[in-house]
C-alpha positions in Angstrom: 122.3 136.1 94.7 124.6 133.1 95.7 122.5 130.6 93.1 123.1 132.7 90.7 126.5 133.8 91.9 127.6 129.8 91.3 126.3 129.7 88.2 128.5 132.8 87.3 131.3 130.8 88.3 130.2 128.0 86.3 130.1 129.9 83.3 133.4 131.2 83.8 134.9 127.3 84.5 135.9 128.3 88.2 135.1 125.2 89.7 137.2 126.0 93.5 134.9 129.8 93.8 131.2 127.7 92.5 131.3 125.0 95.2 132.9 127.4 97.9 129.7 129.4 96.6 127.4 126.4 96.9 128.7 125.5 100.5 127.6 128.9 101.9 124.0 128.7 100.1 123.5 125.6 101.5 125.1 125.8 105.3 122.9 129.5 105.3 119.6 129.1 103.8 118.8 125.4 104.4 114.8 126.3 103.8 115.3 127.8 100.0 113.7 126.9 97.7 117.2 125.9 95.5 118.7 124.5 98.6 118.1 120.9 96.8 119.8 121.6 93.7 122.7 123.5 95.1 123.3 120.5 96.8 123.3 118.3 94.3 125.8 120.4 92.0 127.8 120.8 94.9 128.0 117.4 95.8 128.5 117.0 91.7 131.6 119.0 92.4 133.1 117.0 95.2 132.6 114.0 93.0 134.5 115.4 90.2 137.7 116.5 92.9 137.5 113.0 93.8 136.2 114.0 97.5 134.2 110.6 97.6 133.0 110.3 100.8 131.8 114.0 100.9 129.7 113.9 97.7 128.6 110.6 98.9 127.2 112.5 102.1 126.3 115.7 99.3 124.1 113.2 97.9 122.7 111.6 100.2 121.4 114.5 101.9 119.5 115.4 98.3 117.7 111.9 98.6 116.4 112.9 102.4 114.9 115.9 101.0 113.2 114.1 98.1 110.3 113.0 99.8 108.6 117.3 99.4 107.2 116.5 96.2 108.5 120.3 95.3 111.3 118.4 94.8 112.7 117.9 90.8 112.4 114.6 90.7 115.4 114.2 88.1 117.4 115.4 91.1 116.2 112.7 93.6 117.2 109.9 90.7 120.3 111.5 89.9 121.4 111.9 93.6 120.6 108.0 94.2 122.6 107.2 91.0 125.3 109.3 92.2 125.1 108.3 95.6 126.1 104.6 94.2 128.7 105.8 92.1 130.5 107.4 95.5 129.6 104.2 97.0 131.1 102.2 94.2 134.3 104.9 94.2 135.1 104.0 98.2 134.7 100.3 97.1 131.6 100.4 99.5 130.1 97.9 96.5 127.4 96.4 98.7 125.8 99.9 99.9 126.2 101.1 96.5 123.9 98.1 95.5 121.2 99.5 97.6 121.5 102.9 96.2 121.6 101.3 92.5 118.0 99.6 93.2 116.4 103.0 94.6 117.1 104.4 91.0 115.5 101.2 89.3 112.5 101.7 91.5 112.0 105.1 90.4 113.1 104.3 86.4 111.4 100.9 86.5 107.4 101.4 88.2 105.8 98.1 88.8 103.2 98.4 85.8 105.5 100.3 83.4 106.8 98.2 80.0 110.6 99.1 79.4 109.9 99.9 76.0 107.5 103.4 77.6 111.0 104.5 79.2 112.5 107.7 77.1 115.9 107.0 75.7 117.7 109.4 78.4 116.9 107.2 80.6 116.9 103.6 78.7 120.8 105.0 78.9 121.5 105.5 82.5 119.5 102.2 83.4 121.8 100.6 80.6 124.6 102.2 82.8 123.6 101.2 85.8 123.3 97.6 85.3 126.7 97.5 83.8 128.2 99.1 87.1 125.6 97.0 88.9 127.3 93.7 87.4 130.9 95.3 88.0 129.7 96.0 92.1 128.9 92.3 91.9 132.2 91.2 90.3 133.7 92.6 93.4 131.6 90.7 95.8 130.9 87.3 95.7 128.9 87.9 93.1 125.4 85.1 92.3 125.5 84.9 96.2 125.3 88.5 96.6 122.8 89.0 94.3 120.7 86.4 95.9 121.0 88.0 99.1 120.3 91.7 98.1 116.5 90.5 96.9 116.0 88.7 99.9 117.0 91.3 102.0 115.1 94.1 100.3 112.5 92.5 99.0 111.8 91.0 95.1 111.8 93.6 92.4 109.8 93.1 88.5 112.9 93.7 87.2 115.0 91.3 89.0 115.3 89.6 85.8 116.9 92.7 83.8 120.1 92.6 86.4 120.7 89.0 86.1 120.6 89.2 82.7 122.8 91.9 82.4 125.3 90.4 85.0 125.2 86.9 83.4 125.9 88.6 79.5 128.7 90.3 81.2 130.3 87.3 82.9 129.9 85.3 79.6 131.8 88.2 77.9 134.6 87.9 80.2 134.4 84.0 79.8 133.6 83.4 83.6 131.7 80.6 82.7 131.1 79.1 85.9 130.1 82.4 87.3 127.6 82.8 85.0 126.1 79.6 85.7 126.0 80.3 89.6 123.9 83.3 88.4 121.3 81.6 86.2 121.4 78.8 89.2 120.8 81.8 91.8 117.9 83.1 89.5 115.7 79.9 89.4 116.8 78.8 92.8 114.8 82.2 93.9 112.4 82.1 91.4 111.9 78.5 90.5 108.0 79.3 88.9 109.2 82.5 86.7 108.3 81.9 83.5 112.1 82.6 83.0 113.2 79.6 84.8 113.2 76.9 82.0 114.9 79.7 79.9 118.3 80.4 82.4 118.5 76.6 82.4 118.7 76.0 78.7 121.4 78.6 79.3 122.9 76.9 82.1 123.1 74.1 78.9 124.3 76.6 76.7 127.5 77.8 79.0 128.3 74.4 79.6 128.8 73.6 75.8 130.4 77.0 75.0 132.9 76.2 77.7 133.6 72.6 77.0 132.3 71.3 80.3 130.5 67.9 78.2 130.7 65.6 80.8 127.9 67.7 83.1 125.9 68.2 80.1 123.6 65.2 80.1 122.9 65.7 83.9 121.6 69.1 83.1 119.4 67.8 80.1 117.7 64.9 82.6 117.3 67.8 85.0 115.9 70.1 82.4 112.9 67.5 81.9 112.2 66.2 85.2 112.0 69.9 86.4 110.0 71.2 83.0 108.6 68.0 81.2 104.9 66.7 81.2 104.9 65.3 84.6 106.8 68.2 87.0 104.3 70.4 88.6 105.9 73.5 86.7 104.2 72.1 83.7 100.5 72.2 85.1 101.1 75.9 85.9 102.8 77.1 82.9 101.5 79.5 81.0 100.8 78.8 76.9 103.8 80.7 75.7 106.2 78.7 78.0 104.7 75.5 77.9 105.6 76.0 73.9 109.4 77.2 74.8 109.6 73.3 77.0 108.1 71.7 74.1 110.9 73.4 71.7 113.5 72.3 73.7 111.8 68.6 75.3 111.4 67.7 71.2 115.1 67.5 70.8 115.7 66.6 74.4 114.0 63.2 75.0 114.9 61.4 71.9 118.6 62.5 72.6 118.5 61.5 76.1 117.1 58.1 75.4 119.0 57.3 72.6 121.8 58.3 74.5 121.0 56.1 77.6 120.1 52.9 75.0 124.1 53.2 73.5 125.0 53.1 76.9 123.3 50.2 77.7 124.9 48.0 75.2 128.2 49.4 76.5 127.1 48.6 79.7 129.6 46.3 81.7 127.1 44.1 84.1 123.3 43.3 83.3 122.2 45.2 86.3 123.9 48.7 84.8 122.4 47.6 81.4 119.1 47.2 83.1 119.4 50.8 84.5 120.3 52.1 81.4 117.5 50.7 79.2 114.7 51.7 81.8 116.2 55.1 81.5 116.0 55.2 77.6 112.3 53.7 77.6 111.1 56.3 80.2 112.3 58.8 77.9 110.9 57.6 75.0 107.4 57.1 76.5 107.8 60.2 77.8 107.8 62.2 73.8 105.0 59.9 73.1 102.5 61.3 75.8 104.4 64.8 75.4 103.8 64.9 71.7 101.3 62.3 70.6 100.8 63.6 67.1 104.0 63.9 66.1 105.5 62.5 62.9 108.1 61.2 65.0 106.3 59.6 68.0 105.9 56.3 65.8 109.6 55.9 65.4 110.2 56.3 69.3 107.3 54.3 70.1 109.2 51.4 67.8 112.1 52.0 69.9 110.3 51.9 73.3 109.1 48.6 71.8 112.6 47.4 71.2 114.1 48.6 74.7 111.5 46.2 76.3 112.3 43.4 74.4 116.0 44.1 76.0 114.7 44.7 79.0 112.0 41.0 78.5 109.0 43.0 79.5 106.7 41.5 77.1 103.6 42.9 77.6 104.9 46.6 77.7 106.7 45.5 74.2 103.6 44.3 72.7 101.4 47.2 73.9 104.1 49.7 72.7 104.5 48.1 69.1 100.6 47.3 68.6 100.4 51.4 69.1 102.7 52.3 66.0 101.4 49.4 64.5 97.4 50.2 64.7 96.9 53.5 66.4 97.9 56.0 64.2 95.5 57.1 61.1 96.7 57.0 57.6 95.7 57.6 54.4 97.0 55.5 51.1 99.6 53.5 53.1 100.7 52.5 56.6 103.4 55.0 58.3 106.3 53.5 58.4 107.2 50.7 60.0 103.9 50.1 61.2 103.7 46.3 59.5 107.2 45.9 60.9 105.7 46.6 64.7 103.2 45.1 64.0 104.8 41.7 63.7 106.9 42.8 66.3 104.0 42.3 68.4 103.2 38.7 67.3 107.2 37.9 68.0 107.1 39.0 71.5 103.6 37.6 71.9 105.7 34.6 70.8 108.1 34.7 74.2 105.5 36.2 76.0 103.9 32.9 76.1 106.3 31.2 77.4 106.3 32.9 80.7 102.5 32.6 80.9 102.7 29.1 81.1 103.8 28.7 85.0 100.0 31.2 85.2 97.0 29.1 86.0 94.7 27.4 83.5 92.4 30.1 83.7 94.7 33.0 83.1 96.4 31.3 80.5 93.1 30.8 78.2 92.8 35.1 78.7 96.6 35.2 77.4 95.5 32.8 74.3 92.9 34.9 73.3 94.6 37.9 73.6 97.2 36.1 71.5 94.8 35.0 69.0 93.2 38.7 68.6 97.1 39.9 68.0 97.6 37.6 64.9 94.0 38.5 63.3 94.7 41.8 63.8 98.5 41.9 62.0 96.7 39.6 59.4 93.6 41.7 58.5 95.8 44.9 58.9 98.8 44.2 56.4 97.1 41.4 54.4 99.8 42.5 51.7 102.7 41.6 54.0 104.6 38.4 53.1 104.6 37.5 56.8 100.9 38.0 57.1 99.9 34.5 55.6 101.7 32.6 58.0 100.6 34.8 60.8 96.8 34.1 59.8 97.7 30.1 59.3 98.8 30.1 62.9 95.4 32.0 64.2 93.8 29.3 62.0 95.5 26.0 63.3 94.3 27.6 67.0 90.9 28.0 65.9 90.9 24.2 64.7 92.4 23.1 68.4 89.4 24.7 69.9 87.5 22.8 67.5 85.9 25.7 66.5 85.0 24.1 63.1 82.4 26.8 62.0 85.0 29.3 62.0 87.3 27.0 60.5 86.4 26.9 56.8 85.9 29.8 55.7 89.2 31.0 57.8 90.8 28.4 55.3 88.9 29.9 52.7 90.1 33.3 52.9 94.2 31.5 53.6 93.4 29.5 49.8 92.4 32.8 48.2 94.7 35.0 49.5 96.8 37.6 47.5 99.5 37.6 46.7 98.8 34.1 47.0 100.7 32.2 49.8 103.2 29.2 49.5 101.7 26.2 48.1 102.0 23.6 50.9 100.4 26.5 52.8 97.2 26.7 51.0 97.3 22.5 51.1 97.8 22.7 55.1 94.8 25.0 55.2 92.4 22.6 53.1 93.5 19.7 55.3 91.7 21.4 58.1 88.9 22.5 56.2 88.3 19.2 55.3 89.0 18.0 59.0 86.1 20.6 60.3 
C-alpha cells in the first residue's frame, strides 16, 4: 500500500507527501521485497531538494543491498552513479572517483568490446567520464589519476578516462595539463600498446601550443624509447610496430638533418663533433629500420658525408660503397649510386694517409682493399667519366707490384674503353703494357 501510495503521489507531482511516503516504507519494512527501490527513488528525491549528504547516504545504502542478486541490477549501477554525483555535489571529488569506477566495472566487464554496450548506456558512461575529467579538474588532476589506479588497482579501461580527460583539457586549452596526463599514462603503463601513441600526442600538444623549443627533445625521446633498438620494439605487437614505423619514417631523417645544420652552426669543433655523431646515428638508424626503402640510399649518402666531417674514413667508405653497390636495380643505377661510389675512392684517398703510421703488414691489407674499391667503381659505372682514371690508377698499382700478367690486358681494356678516355690516357696505359 505505501509503494504504491508513492507512486500515487508521483503521479500527482507531490514530491514533499512521495518521499515522506518512501521514508516510512523504508524505516518499517526493511525486509520487502521493494525496500531497494524505494530507496533509491527516495534518495532520487533528496538529490533533487538538494539534500546531498542524505541522498548520498540514500544511495549508498542501495549499493550495500546489491550484493542479493534479487536485486535490479539497473538500481545497483544507478545508485553508484548517483552516489558519485552527491559525492561530486559536496565537492567530496576524490570519493566520488571511487564511486565513478564501481559503475565502469559494472558497464565496462573485463572481456566486453565497447561497441556490445546498448546505447542507454554508451550515454551515461559518456557522462560519466565527462564528470570524471571535471572531479579531476578539481584535484590535482594527472597526479590523481595516477594515484586512483594504484590505489584500486588497474582497470581495461583505464585508457577510455585518460582519453576523455586529456580531450577535455585540450578543449579548454590546458595544454600542459594534458601533457602531464599522457605523461601519467605511459609512466604507469609504459608497455601499452597505447604508449607510443600518447607520446606522439605529447608531440602534438607541444606544436598546437607553440612550445617549439621542447619539441626536438620529445622526438629523440620518441625513438630511443620506440625505435629499432629499445626493448619496447622486441615486444611490440605487428600493428604497433607499424604505428613507430609511421611516425620513425618522418622522425629520423628530420632529427638528423636537423642535428647536421646544427653542426655547421656549431661554435667549437668539440659541439660540431657532438652534433654530427648525433645526425649519423640517426641516419644509420632509418637504414637498419627501413632497409628497403626508396629513401635509405639518400640517407646512407648522407651518413657517408657526416663521416667524412667527422674524418672516420672507413665508416665513410663502408657507408657510400652500400648506396653505391648494395642495392639491386634494373636499367640504371639509383641515384647517386656512381656519385657514392666515387665517394668511396675519395675517402679511400685520405684514408690512406692515416694508414701509413700502421705497420708494413697492415698497410699491404689496406692496399688491397684500396685496390678492390677502384675495380669495383670501374667495372660498376664503366660509363662514368671518372671511371677511366679510377681504373688507370688500379692499373699503375698492379704494374708497381709488377704484376705484369695482369698488366696488359688491364691496359687493354683502358685503350678500348667507351666512351673512349683522354688520349694521353690511353698512351700512359700502352707505356706499361709495353713495360710488362
Amino acid at each position: 500500500i505505501h509503494y504504491q501510495l508513492s507512486r500515487a503521489w508521483e503521479m500527482r507531482g507531490m514530491t514533499a507527501q512521495q518521499l515522506s511516503t518512501l521514508d516510512t516504507l523504508v524505516q518499517q519494512y526493511p525486509d520487502s521485497p521493494y525496500w531497494t527501490e524505494a530507496q533509491f527513488r527516495r534518495a532520487d528525491l533528496l538529490f533533487i531538494d538538494g539534500r546531498y549528504a542524505e541522498a548520498e547516504q540514500a544511495f549508498d545504502q542501495v549499493t550495500q543491498t546489491g550484493a542479493d542478486q534479487a536485486t535490479d541490477p539497473s538500481f545497483l549501477v544507478n545508485a553508484y552513479y548517483m552516489r558519485g554525483w552527491s559525492q561530486f555535489k559536496q565537492s567530496q571529488y576524490r570519493q566520488a572517483l571511487t564511486s565513478y569506477l564501481e559503475v565502469l566495472d559494472r558497464l565496462l566487464p573485463e572481456g566486453q568490446p565497447v561497441q556490445d554496450i546498448d546505447q542507454r548506456n554508451k550515454t551515461l558512461i559518456e557522462d560519466l567520464f565527462r564528470v570524471f575529467g571535471l572531479s579531476l579538474s578539481y584535484l590535482d588532476g594527472a597526479e590523481t589519476l595516477q594515484a586512483l589506479f594504484r590505489e584500486s588497482g588497474n582497470r581495461h579501461y583505464e585508457i577510455l578516462i585518460y582519453d576523455r580527460y586529456s580531450d577535455l583539457l585540450l578543449e579548454r586549452e590546458q595544454y600542459s595539463d594534458a601533457i602531464a596526463v599522457y605523461e601519467a599514462f605511459i609512466e604507469e603503463h609504459p608497455d601499452s600498446r597505447w604508449a607510443p601513441r600518447y607520446h606522439m600526442n605529447i608531440i602534438a600538444t607541444l606544436e598546437l601550443a607553440g612550445f617549439e623549443q621542447t619539441i626536438p627533445a620529445r622526438k629523440a625521446d620518441f625513438v630511443s624509447d620506440y625505435g629499432l633498438y629499445s626493448s619496447y620494439w622486441a615486444q611490440a605487437e605487428p600493428e604497433t610496430l607499424a604505428y613507430i614505423r609511421e611516425q620513425l619514417e618522418q622522425l629520423l631523417p628530420e632529427l638528423a638533418d636537423r642535428h647536421y645544420l646544427l653542426a655547421g652552426e656549431a661554435e667549437s669543433e668539440n659541439e660540431a663533433r657532438d652534433q654530427y655523431y648525433q645526425a649519423a646515428s640517426y641516419y644509420a638508424e632509418f637504414a637498419a629500420t627501413f632497409p628497403s626503402h626508396p629513401r635509405t640510399p639518400e640517407r646512407l649518402f648522407l651518413l657517408g658525408e657526416t663521416y667524412l666531417e667527422l674524418k672516420d674514413w672507413a665508416s665513410a667508405i663502408e657507408a657510400f660503397e652500400r648506396v653505391a653497390y648494395d642495392f639491386p636495380y634494373q636499367g640504371e643505377a639509383p641515384p647517386r649510386a656512381a656519385e657514392a661510389g666515387y665517394a668511396s675512392v675519395l675517402a679511400y684517398r685520405e684514408y690512406a694517409r692515416v694508414w701509413q703510421s700502421e705497420p708494413e703488414s697492415e698497410q699491404q691489407g689496406y692496399e688491397d682493399m684500396q685496390q678492390l674499391n677502384r675495380l669495383r667503381f670501374a667495372n660498376a659505372f664503366p660509363e662514368d667519366p671518372r671511371a677511366p682514371d679510377v681504373f688507370y690508377i688500379a692499373l699503375q698499382r698492379e704494374f708497381a707490384l709488377q704484376n705484369w700478367d695482369d698488366v696488359v690486358p688491364m691496359s687493354a681494356r683502358l685503350a678500348s674503353w667507351q666512351p673512349a678516355p683522354r688520349p694521353e690516357l690511353v698512351a700512359e696505359a700502352r707505356l706499361l703494357s709495353g713495360h710488362s
